[in-house]
C-alpha positions in Angstrom: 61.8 -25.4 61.7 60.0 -26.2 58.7 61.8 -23.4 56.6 65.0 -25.4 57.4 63.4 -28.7 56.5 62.2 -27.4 52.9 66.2 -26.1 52.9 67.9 -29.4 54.0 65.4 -31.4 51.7 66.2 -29.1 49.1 70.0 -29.4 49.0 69.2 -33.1 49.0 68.0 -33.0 46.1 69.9 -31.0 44.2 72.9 -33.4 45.0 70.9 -36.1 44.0 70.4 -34.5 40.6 73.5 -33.0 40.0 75.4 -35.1 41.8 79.5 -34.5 43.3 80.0 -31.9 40.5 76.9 -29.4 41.9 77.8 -29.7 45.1 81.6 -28.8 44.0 80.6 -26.1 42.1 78.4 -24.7 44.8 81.2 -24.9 47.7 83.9 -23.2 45.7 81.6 -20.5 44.6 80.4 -19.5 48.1 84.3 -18.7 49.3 86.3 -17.3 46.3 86.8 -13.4 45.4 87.8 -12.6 41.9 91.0 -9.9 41.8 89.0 -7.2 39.4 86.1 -7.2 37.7 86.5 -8.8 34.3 83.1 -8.9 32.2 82.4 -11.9 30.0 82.8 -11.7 26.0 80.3 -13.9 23.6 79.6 -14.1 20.4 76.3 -16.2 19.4 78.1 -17.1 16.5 75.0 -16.0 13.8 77.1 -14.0 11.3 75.9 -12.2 8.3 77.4 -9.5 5.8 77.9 -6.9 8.2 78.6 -9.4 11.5 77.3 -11.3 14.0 74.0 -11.2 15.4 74.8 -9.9 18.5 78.0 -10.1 20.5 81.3 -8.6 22.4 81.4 -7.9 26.0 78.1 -8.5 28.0 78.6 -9.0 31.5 75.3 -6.6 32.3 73.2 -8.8 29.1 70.1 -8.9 29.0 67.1 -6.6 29.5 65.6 -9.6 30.9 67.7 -9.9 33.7 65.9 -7.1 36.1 67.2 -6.2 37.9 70.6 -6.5 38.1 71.8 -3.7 40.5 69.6 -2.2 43.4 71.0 0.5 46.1 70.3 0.2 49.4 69.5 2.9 51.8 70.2 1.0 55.0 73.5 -0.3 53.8 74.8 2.7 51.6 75.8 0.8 48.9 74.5 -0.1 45.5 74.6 -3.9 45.4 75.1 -5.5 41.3 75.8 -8.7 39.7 77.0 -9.4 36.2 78.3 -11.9 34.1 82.6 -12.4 34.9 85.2 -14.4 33.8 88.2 -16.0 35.0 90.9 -13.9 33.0 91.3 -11.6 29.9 90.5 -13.2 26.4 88.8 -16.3 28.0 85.6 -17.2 27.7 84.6 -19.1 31.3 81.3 -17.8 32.7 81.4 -16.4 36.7 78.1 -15.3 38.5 80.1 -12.3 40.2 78.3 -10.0 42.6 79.9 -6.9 44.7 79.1 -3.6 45.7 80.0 0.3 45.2 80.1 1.7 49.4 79.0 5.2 48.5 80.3 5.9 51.8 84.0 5.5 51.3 83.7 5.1 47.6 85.4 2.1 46.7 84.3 -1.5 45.5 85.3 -4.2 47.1 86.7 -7.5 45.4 84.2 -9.2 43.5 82.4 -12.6 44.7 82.3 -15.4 42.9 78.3 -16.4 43.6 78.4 -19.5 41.3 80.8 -20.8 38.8 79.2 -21.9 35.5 81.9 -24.2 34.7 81.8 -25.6 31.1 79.4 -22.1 30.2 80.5 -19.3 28.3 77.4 -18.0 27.6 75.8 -15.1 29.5 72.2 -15.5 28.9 72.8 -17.6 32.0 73.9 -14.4 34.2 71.8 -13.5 36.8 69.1 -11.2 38.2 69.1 -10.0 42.0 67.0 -9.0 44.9 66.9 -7.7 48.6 64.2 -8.8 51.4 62.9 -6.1 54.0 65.1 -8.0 56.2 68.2 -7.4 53.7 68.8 -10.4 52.8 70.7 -10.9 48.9 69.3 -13.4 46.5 70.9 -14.1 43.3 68.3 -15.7 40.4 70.7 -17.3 38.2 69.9 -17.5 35.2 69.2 -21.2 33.0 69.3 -22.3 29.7 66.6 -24.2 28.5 66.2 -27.3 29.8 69.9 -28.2 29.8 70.9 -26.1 32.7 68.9 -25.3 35.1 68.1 -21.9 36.7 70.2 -21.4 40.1 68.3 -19.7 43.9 71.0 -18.2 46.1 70.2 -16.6 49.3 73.3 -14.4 51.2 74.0 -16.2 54.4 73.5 -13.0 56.0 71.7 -9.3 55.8 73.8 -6.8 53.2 76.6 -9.2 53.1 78.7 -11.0 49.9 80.6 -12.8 52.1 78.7 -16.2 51.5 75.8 -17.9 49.8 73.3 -21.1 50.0 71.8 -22.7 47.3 67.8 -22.2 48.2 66.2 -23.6 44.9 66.9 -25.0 41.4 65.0 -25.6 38.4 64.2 -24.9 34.9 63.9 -20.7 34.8 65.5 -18.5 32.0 65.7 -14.6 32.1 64.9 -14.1 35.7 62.8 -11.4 36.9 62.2 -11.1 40.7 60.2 -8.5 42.6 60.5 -8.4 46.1 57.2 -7.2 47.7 56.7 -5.9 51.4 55.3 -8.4 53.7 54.3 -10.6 50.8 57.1 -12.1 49.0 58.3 -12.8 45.9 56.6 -12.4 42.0 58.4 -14.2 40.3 58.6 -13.4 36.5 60.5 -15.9 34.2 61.0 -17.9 30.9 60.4 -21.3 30.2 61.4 -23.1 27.0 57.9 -24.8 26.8 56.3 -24.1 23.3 58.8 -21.8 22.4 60.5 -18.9 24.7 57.2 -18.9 27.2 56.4 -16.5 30.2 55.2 -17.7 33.9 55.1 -16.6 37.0 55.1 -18.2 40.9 55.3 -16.3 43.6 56.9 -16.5 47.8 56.4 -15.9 51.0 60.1 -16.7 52.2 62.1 -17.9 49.2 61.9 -21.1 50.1 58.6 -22.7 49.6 56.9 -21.7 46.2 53.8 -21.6 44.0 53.8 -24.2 41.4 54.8 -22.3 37.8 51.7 -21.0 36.3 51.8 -19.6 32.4 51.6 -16.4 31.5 52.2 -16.1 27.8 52.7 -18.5 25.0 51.9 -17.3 21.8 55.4 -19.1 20.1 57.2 -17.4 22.4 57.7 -13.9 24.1 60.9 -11.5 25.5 59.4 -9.4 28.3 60.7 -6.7 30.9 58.9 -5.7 34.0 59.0 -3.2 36.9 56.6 -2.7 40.3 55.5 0.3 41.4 52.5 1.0 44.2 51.7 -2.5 44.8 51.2 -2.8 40.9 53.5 -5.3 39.3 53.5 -4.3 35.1 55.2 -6.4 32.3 55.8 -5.7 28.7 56.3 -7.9 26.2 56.4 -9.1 22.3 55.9 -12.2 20.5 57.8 -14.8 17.9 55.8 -15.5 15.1 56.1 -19.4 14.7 58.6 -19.3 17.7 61.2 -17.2 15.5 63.1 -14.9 17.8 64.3 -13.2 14.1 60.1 -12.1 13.6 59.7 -10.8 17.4 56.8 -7.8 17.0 54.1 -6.4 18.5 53.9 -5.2 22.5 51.9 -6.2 24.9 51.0 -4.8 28.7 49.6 -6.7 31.3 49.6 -5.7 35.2 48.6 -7.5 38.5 48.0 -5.9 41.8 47.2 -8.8 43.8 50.6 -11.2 43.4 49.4 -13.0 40.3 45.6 -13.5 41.3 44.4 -11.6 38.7 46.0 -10.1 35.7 44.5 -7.1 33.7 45.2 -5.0 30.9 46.6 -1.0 31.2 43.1 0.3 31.4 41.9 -2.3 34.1 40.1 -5.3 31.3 40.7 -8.6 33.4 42.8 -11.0 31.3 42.6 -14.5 31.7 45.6 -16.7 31.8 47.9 -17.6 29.4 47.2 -15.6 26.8 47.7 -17.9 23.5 46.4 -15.6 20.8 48.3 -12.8 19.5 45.0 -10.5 19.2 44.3 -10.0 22.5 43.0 -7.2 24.7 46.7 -6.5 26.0 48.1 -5.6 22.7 49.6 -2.0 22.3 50.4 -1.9 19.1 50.5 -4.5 16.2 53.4 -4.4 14.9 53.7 -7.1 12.9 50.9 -5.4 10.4 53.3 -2.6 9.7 55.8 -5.1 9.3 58.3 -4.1 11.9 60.6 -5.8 14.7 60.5 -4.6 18.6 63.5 -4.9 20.9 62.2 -4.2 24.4 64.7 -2.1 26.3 63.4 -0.9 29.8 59.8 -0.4 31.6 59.7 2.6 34.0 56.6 5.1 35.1 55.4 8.4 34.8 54.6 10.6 37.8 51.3 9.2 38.4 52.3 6.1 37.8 51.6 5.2 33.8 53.9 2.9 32.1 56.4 4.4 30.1 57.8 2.0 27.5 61.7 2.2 25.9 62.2 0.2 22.7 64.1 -0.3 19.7 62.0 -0.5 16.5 63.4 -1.9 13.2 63.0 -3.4 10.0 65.4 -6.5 10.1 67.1 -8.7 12.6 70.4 -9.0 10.4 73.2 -6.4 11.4 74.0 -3.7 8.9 72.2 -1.1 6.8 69.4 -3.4 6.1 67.6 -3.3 9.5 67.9 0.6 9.2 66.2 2.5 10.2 66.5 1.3 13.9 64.7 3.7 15.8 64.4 4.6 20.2 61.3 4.8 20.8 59.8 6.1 23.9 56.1 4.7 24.2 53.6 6.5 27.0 50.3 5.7 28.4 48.7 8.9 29.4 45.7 7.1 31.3 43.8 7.6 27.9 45.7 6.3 25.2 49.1 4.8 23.9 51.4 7.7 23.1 54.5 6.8 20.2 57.2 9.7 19.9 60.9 8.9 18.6 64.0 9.6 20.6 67.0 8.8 17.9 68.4 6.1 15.7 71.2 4.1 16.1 73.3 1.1 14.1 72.3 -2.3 16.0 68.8 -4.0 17.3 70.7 -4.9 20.7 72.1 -1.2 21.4 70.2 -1.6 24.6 70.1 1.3 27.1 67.7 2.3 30.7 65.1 4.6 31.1 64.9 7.0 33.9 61.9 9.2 35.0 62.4 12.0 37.4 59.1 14.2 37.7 58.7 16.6 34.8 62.6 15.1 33.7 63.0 12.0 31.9 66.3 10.1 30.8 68.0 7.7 28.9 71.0 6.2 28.8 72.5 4.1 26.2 74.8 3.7 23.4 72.7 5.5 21.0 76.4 6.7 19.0 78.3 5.2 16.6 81.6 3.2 18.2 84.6 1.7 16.8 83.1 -1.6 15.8 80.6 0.4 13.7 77.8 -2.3 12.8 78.5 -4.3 15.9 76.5 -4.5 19.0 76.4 -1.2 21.3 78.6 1.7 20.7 79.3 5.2 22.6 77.3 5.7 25.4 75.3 9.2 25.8 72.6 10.9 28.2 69.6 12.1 26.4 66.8 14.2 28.2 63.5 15.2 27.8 61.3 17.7 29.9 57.9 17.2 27.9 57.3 14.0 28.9 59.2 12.1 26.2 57.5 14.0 23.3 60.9 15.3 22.3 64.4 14.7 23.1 68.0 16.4 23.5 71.5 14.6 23.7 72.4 16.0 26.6 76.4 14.8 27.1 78.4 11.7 25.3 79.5 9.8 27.9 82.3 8.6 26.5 83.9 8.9 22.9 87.1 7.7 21.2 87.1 4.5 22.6 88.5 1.5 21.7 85.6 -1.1 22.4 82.2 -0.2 22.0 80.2 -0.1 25.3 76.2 -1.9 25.5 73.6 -3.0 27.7 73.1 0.2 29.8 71.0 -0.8 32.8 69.2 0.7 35.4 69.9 0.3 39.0 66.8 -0.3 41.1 66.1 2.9 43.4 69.0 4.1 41.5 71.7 6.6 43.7 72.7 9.5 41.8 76.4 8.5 41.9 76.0 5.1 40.7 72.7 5.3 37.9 74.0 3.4 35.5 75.6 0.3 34.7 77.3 -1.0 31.4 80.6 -2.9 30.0 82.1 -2.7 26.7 84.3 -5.1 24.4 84.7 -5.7 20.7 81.7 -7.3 19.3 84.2 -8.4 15.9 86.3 -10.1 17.9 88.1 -11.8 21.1 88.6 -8.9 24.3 89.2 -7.5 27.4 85.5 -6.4 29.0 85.8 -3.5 31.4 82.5 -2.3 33.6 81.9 1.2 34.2 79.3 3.1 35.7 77.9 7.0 35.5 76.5 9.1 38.1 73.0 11.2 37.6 74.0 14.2 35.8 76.3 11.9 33.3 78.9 14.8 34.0 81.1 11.8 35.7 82.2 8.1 34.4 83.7 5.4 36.5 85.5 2.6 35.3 85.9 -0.9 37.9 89.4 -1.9 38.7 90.1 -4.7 36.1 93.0 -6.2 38.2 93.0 -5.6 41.8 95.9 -4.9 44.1 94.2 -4.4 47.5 91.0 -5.5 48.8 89.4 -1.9 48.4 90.3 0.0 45.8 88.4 2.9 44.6 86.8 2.9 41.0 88.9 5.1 38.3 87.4 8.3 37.8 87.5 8.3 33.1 85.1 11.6 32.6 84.6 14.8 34.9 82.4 17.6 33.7 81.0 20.4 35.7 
């Protein structure tokens, strides 16, 4: 009873705020299906010599949206959301979520979650999570104070079919972590004294911690994961509040849901941290007078953090940032390990990190594409089997393409035949953006239907090695 109290009180108020148009928006999202899966293009419209800042098709943007595909063991299927549109060459953001039925092996159409109508931007696409009772929430993403951050809970367990509004309010880059027979921590981004981190946590998704601070040293892009009961984020800081100066790395952890936070090697930390020397820095950075782009947070096999991250000289695309370096960075449960995997021609070529025992992985668009000094490129499977001291490209995923393909990511008790999920599009201009996903071995590529004829259709099968 009180649960739907705290949900009837809190759809009150979000008409009351929002008014005929939320509720509109809401109600139209909960019943449409798209007819093919149609990522969003963007450009953020900072150009320079050699382009813009970032841009072309990222419907799975950004690495602080985790996670934003888990499989399922009781359903058999690998659940995802990313950032749609309504039809090629337009730019009208859809929160679309579906599935791949590893069963049968097809995808069904795509929901529409929510429709962010008068958006074209994806840094409002969304995260996603599953309750032990498998249950689907969708985080959607906000924007500052302008748009608020969107709750959706499935209306019922492993099902697209339909969604409530649970919660809105002011949360960028969302980062939930379901934990057994606890709840939610709830990592996330406020635009208080610059891009700052917080945290609240939930029992049931409906009634929640006030936000409590995290970071706030000008401002902060982080990535997380949870592992043992241990939730770990990693994250740098904006001199001044410039996203163009972001250095340094920091690691904190919390085993207890937020009670109490502590550095890698067990220091307690107290809460926010506001200077940039602090006892949860990794590396300074900034001294040697270099940029990090966090890419992906994953552990070793007892359980260290092992860090994936871009490091570069300049924000601005083009030879002048080179070089732009993967680098794979390891506590061994002594020290801070730093061993390079390759370079490549953007900051945002952003790819996942997998760890397998005694063989680790990464996939990305580490290769030059057609839109050379543009965002992403080809994508390719590197491997390492001395715990990320040295690397080997192992296969290109694809080649000869006519977009460039970004934003690699890594699905959440990832299946071997869906382990990783990207889209592509032409970061110089205007396209199409197709989605595709690779299985375990990268020895086959997938690409999702773009236009849909029946309401299954199997995924087309691009690359088959043996």
């Amino acid at each position: 009873m009180k649960k739907e109290i705290v949900y009837k009180l809190a759809r009150i108020a979000a008409i009351c705020c929002y008014g005929v148009c939320f509720l509109h928006n809401t109600a139209a999202a909960q019943y449409s299906r798209a007819d093919g899966y149609r990522g969003i293009w963007f450009t953020l419209g900072q150009f320079s010599e050699y382009g813009d800042k970032y841009s072309g098709g990222l419907g799975t943007y950004t690495s602080s949206h985790v996670p934003v595909a888990i499989y399922s063991k009781q359903a058999k299927k690998t659940f995802f959301v990313y950032g749609g549109t309504t039809a090629q060459n337009e730019r009208h953001l859809l929160i679309m979520i579906s599935f791949f039925d590893h069963k049968n092996k097809t995808v069904p159409r795509p929901v529409i979650v929510y429709d962010k109508k008068g958006v074209n931007d994806p840094h409002d696409n969304a995260s996603l999570a599953i309750d032990e009772k498998g249950y689907l929430w969708v985080f959607v993403s906000g924007r500052n104070t302008t748009r608020p951050g969107i709750i959706l809970k499935s209306r019922a367990p492993y099902s697209i079919e339909g969604f409530d509004v649970v919660l809105q309010g002011e949360m960028t880059y969302p980062q939930p972590w379901w934990v057994k027979g606890k709840g939610f921590l709830y990592l996330f981004t406020k635009y208080t004294k610059g891009r700052e981190l917080y945290w609240k946590t939930s029992a049931d998704g409906y009634n929640w911690t006030a936000d409590q601070k995290l970071a706030g040293m000008g401002g902060h892009y982080q990535v997380s994961n949870f592992r043992d009961g241990k939730l770990m984020t990693v994250f740098n800081y904006h001199p001044g509040g410039n996203v163009d100066k972001r250095t340094n790395i920091y690691l904190v952890q919390t085993p207890d849901m937020g009670k109490t936070w502590t550095t890698v090697d067990n220091k307690m930390i107290a809460t926010p941290l506001s200077d940039p020397k602090n006892d949860a820095l990794i590396r300074d950075y900034q001294a040697e007078g270099k940029l990090v782009y966090l890419n992906d947070l994953n552990f070793d096999k007892k359980g260290h953090p092992v860090i994936l991250a871009v490091i570069s000289k300049g924000y601005l695309p083009g030879p002048s940032g080179n070089p732009r370096t993967w680098t794979i960075i390891h506590w061994t449960g002594k020290n801070w390990s730093f061993d390079s995997v390759c370079t490549s021609t953007h900051n945002y070529d952003m790819g996942s990190l997998y760890i397998e025992k005694h063989r680790w992985k990464i996939i990305g668009p580490t290769e030059t594409g057609p839109q050379h000094y543009g965002t992403g490129g080809e994508m390719a499977l590197w491997e390492s089997t001395n715990d990320g001291k040295t690397w080997v490209k192992k296969t290109d995923l694809t080649a000869n393409s006519p977009r460039n393909h970004s934003y690699a990511r890594r699905p959440l008790n990832a299946h071997h035949d869906f382990y990783a999920f990207w889209a592509d599009g032409n970061p110089d201009s205007l396209s199409a953006s197709r989605l595709y996903f690779c299985n375990k071995k990268g020895t086959k590529v997938w690409r999702l239907p773009y236009t849909m004829q029946h309401l299954r259709e199997k995924p087309e099968l691009l690359l088959k090695h043996k």
